[in-house]
N, C-alpha and C positions, 0 to 999 in steps of 0.2 A: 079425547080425540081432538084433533087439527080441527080449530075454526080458524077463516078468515071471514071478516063481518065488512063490510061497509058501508059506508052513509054520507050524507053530505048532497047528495043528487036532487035535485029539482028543475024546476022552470026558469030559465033567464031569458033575458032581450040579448042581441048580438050586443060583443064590446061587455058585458060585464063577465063577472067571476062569479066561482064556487070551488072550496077546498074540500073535495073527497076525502075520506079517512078508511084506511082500511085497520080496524084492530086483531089482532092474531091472539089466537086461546093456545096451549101448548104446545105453540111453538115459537121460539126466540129469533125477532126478525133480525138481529143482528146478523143472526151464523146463516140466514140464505140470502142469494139473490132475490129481491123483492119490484114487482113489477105491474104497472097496470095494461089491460088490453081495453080493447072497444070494440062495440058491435054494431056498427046501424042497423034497421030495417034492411033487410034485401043484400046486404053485403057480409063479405067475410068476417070472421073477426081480425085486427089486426093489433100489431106493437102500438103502444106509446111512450112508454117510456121503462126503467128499470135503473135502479141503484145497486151499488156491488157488497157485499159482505164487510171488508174488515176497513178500507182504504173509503170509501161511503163515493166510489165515483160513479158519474149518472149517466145513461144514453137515452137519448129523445129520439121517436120519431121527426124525421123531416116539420112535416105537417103542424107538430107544435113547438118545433123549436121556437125558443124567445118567448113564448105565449103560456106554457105549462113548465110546473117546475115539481120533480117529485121529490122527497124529503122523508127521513127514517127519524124517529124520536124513539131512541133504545129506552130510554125509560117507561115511555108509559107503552113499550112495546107494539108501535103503531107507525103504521107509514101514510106517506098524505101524497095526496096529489091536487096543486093548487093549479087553477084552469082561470087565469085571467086573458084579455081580448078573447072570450069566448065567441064562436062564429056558428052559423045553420048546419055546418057540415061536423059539429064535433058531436052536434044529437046522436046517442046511441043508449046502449048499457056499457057501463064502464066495471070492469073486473078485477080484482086484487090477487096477486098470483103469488106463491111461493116456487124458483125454481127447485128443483130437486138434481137433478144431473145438471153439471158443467155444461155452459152453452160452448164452451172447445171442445167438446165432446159430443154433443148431440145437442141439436137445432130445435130438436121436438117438442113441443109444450105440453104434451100428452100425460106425462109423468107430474105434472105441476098441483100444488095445492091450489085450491077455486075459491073462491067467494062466491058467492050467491050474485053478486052485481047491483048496483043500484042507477038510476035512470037520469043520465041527462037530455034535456030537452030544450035548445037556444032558438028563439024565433026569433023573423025576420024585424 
């Protein structure tokens, strides 16, 4: 069965970093769109970022552009999400997606492979 795993989440002061890892069990992250969300407390979940299948191009939320950079290692079949100038507002759970349908074709995230999340937490 489809795992996505992730790790890497803990406690930081604003201004440092942490590299998220999401590993995939069988399924080969090359052949999908690969993506992480966030959740705060009290808020929606939203985009942050997402890499494209064969050509490996990325799109950022606003919000972390320049500051987070997400990155596929087809080898050891794992994708990262590195979160340097971390700030108060990026605390949430952060989640490792696999798309499944073409975002030119539907918007919906509903169809998407999950990871379980793991927890960032930047204080002031």
């Amino acid at each position: 069965q489809v795992q996505l795993v992730e790790s890497g989440g803990g406690l930081v002061q604003a201004g440092g970093s942490l590299r998220l890892s999401c590993a995939a069990s069988e399924l080969t992250v090359s052949t999908y769109v690969m993506g992480w969300f966030r959740q705060a407390p009290g808020k929606e979940r939203e985009f942050v970022a997402a890499v494209s299948r064969a050509a490996g191009n990325t799109v950022y939320a606003d919000s972390v552009k320049g500051r987070f950079t997400i990155s596929r290692d087809n080898a050891k079949n794992t994708v990262y999400l590195q979160m340097n100038n971390l700030k108060p507002e990026d605390t949430g759970g952060y989640y490792c997606a696999a798309r499944i349908k073409p975002f030119r074709t539907s918007r919906s995230n509903d169809d998407n492979y999950w990871g379980q999340g793991t927890q960032v937490a930047v204080s002031s």
